[in-house]
N, C-alpha and C positions, 0 to 999 in steps of 0.2 A: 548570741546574735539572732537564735531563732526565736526566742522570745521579746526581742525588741522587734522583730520583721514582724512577728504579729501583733504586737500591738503598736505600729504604725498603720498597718491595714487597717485594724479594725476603725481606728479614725477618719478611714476614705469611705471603705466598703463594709458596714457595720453585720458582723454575721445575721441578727435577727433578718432587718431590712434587707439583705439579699434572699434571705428562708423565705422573706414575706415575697419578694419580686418575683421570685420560681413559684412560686404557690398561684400568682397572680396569673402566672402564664399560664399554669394549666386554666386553670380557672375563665380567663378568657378564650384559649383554645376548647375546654369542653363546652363553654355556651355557644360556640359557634359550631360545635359538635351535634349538640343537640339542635339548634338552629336546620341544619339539614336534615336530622329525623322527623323533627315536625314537618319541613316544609316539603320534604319528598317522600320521605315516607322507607318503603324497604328499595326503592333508589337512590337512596341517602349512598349505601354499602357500594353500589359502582363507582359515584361521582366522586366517595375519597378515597377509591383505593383505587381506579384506574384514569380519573379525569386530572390529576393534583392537588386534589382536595386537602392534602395533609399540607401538604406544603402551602398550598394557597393558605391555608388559617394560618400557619407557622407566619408566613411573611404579616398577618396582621395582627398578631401576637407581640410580634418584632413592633410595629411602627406603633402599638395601642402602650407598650412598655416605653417607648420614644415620647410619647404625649405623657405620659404622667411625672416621665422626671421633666419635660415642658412645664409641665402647672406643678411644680416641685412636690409631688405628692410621695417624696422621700425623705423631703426636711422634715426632723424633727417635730418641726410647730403642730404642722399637717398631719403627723402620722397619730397621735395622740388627741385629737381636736376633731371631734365626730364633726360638728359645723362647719369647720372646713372641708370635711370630706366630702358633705352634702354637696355643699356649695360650689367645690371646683371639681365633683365629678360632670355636669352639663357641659364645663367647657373641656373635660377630657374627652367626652363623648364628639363635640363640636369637631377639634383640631383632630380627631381620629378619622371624622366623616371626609372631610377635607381631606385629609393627605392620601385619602385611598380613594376616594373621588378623583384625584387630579393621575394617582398611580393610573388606576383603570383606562381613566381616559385618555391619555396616552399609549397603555399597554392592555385593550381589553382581555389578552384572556388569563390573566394573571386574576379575574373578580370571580368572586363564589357566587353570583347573581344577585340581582334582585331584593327578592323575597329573604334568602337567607339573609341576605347582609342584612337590611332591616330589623327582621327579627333577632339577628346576633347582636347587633347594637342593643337594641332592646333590653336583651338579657344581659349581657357585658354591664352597662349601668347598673340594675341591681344589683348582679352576681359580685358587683367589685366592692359595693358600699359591704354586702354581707359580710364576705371574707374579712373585708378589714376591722370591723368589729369585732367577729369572731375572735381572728387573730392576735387583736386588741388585749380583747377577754381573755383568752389563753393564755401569753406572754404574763398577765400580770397573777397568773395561776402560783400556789405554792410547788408548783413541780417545776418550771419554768423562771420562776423568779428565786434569785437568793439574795437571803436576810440580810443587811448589811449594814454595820455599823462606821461610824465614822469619829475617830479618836481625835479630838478638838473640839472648844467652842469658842476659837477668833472669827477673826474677818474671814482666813482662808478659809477657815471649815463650815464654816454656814454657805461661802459662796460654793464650796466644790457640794454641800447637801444638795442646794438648789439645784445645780447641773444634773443631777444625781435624779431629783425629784421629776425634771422638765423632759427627760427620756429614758420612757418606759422601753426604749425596744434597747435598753441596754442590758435588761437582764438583772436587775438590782434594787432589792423592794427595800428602800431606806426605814429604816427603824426611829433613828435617831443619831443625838453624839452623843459622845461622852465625855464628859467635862477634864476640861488639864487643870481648871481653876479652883476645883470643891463648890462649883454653882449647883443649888438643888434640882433636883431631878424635875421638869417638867412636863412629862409624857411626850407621845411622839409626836409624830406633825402636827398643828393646829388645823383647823378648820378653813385657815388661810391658808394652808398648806406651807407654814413656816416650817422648817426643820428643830424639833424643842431637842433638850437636853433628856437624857433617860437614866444619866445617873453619872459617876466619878470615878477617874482611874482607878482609884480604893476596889469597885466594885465591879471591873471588869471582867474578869473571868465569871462570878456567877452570872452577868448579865449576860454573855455568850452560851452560856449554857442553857440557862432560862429563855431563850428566845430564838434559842437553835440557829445562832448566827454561825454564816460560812463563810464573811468576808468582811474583815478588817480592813479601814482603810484608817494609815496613819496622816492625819493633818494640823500636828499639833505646832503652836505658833513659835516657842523655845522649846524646844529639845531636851536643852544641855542642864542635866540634873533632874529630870522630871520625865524623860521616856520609861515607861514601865518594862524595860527587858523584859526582866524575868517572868513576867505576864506575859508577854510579848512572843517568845520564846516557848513555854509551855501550849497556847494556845494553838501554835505554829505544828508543835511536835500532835496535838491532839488532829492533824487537818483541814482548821482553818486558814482563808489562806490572806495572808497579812501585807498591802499594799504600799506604797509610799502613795500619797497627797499629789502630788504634782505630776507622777507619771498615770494617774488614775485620771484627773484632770485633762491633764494632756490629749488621753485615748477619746475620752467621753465629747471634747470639745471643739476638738484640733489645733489645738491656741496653748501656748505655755503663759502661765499665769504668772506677774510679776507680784501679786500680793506672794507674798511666802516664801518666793523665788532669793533664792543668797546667790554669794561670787563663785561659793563651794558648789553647790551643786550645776553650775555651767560649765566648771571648771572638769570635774569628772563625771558627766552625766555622757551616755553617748551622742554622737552624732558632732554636729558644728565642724564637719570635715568631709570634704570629699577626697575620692582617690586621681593623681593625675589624668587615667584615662577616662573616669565618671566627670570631672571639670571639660575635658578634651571633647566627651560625648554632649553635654551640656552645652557647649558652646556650637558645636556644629548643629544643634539640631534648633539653635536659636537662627545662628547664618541661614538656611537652607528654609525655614520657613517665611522667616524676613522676605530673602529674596523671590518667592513665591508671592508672598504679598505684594511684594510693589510690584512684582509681572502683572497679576491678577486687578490691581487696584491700580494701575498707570491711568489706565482712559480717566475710572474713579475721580482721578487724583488732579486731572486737569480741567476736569470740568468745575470742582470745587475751587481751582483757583480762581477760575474766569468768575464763577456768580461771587466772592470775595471780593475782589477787582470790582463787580459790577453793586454790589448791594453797598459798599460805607469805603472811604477814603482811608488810604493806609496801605502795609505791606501784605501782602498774602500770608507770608510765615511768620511766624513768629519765635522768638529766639529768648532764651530763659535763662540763667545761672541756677543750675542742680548741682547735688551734695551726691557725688558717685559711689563708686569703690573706695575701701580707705579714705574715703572724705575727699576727695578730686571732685573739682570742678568742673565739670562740661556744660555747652551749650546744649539745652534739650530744644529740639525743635517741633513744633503744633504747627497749623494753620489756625490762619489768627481769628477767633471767634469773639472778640470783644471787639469794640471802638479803641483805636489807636488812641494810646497814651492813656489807659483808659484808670492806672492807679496814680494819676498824677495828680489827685486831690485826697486822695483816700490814704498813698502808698502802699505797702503789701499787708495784702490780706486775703484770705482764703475767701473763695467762691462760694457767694449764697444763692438758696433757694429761692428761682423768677429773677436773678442777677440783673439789674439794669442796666448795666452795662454790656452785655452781651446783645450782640446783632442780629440781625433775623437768618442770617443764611448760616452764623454761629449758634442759633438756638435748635437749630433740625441739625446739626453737625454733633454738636457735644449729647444731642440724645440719643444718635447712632453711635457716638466716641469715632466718629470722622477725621474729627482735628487732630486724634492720635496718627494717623497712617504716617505724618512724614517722620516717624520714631524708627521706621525702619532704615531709614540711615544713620540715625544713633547706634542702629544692633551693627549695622555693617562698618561702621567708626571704633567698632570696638569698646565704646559708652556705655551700652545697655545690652541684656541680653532682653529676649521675647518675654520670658516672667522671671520675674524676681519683685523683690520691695519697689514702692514708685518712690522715686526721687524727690526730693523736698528741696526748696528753696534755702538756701544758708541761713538767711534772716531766721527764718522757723525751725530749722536745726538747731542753729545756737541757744532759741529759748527753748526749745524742748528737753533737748540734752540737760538743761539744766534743772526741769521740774520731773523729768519722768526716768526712773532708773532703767539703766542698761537701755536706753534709747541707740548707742552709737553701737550697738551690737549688728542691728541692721546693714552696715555698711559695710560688712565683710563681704557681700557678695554683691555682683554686678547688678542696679537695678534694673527692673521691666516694666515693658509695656506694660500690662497686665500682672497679677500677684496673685496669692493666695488671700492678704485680706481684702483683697478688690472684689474675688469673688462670695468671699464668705462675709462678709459686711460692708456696709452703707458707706457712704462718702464723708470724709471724719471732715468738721471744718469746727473743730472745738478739741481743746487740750486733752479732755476726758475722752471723748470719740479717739481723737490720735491713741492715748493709751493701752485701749482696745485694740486696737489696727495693730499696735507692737505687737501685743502676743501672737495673733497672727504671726507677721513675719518673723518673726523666733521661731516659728512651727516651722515656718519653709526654712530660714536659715539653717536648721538643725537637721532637718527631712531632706532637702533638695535634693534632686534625681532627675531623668530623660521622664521617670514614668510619672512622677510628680507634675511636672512643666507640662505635659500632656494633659494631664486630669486638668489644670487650670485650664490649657485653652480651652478642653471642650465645655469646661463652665462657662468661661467666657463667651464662647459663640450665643450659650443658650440665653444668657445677659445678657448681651448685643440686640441677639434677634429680639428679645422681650422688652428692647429700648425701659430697662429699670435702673434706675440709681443715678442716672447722669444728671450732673450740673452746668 
């Protein structure tokens, strides 16, 4: 159990990236440290140790760590991608100024003045680009990183190389695979940064030895007659430490992969269960937030109906046949952000990008995700909880289910407003995008928890507020 609880963490809160985020905080606390020694000099020593000085940088420590996962400078893309670092450190700088600008202003004596804030910002923007290179550098160091081989050369194993390859802060400096097929050895990554073959089960153990690998990851496409035990095993008993494919996958991506994925390992893999009281907990904390929302979002909620009513002819709400729990039907209800009747030439089909059929007072709605709020009577119907999978139209379940395996898997738990692939990917409105979206919710089917459901909302606020991905 404690080695499944950490490697479900390390999929939320990946240890490097949190090494890196503590590091980060000194790092802007000491520029803002030094900020006062230049700018006062040996009055620096009263101003932090008997004005609040410590605590005052603590609090912009706190909001300059708020702004970077703001401009997601903890995803993946970002953290390895010097250009983007350049590039979206000005606006971390920006939304830092602001949000301590408006503190202050409000609450002056909560500001370290002037001149130091100035000059702290100042330094903050280098001292953050530095670090992360630094950081960069280091991580991908032979002390820091380990060798890692990956035993396959299908579809799974080149896809789980590349996951392998696209994050560095995971700790894993990919070598190669190694062939289930007897394909000749092609050296390690190409110059495209392809994942090559480095040689054939035949030749695995000297290849562990020769290359001081410390982690095997098994991703091999059949199995049955062709796993190297007794390789397998020896190398095991030598202390390297030998992975399965999908739970490697799993940690590095947060998505369980249907390439490679069988009935057997669903079947006895953990999780896809909660306990009566963790369902109990689950469900009350979906109630209790619902009903905060529509306290909080009443006025919201009737003002959006009148400019409805007032901008295109038709109902306010709008009313929908979704695929729930176990496959039950319910009405989901929106406020109506299209022209009434509006698939009555088309019929059903997912929402595209610049929709013509969507209304002007629906096009500033669906990029806030407005027209979700009246779902919080679906949570308190018993329908929907806050996160879970979103709900699909029958028409599109029934063709799905039929092209993409273990698609009906999603149905085990109660859909949501919001999800885990809501947050972690794009708006699928193609059979391959939906595919994607599955693994996702496999992830939460399999994970769901009070503290899971929580990490989506506050993704989702940060979504929201950054008005990204809506249709």
């Amino acid at each position: 159990m404690g080695t499944r609880a950490s490697r479900i963490s390390t999929a939320y809160f990946r240890p490097r990236l949190v090494a890196m985020g503590l590091g980060e905080v000194l790092v802007i606390g000491g520029c803002f440290v030094v900020a006062a020694l230049l700018r006062l000099g040996s009055d620096a020593y009263f101003m932090l140790n008997y004005q609040g000085g410590f605590l005052k940088i603590g609090l912009i420590c706190l909001v300059c760590v708020l702004c970077l996962y703001f401009c997601d400078f903890y995803d993946s893309s970002v953290f390895s991608n010097r250009r983007e670092l350049v590039t979206r450190t000005p606006n971390v700088i920006g939304w830092l100024s602001i949000a301590l600008g408006i503190l202050y202003y409000f609450y002056p004596p909560l500001g370290v003045g002037r001149g130091i804030f100035i000059l702290g910002i100042f330094l903050v923007a280098f001292g953050l680009i530095g670090y992360r290179i630094a950081f960069l550098r280091l991580s991908q160091t032979l002390l820091f990183a380990q060798n890692t081989l990956v035993l396959g050369d299908g579809v799974f194993a080149r896809e789980l190389a590349r996951e392998i390859q696209k994050r560095p802060e995971s700790g894993l400096r990919l070598l190669g695979l190694v062939s289930e097929n007897g394909l000749n050895p092609g050296g390690g990554p190409d110059s495209g940064g392809k994942p090559q073959i480095v040689g054939t089960t035949q030749q695995l153990v000297p290849l562990v030895s020769q290359h001081a690998v410390l982690r095997l990851i098994v991703a091999m496409q059949d199995r049955r007659g062709k796993l190297p035990v007794n390789e397998l095993l020896q190398l095991k008993a030598q202390g390297v430490v030998v992975e399965d494919g999908i739970q490697v996958y799993e940690s590095l991506s947060a998505k369980i992969p249907l390439v490679g994925l069988t009935p057997g390992w669903l079947v006895f893999t953990e999780g896809f269960g909660v306990s009566p009281l963790q369902r109990m907990c689950i469900r009350l904390t979906s109630l209790s937030l619902a009903l905060i929302g529509l306290v909080l979002s009443g006025p919201l909620m009737l003002l959006l109906a009148l400019l409805i009513k007032l901008d295109s002819p038709g109902p306010v709400f709008f009313r929908q046949e979704r695929v729930g729990k176990r496959g039950r039907i319910f009405h989901l209800l929106k406020f109506r952000s299209m022209r009434d009747n509006a698939e009555s030439d088309t019929g059903p089909v997912w929402a595209q990008e610049n929709d013509p059929r969507v209304t002007r007072v629906g096009g500033f709605m669906r990029k806030w995700r407005l027209d979700e709020l009246p779902q919080f009577f679906n949570i308190l119907r018993g329908e929907m909880n806050l996160v879970g999978p979103r709900p699909e139209r029958l028409c599109f379940v029934e063709q799905l289910s039929q092209k993409i395996p273990f698609y009906g898997y999603r149905h085990m738990v109660r859909p949501g407003i919001t999800g885990w692939a809501q947050v972690k990917y794009r708006y699928a409105d193609t059979e391959l995008s939906q595919m994607e979206k599955l693994q996702y919710d496999l992830f939460y089917c399999k994970h769901r928890s009070v503290g899971l459901d929580l990490l989506i909302a506050f993704h989702t606020a940060k979504i929201v507020l950054s008005g990204r991905g809506a249709r």
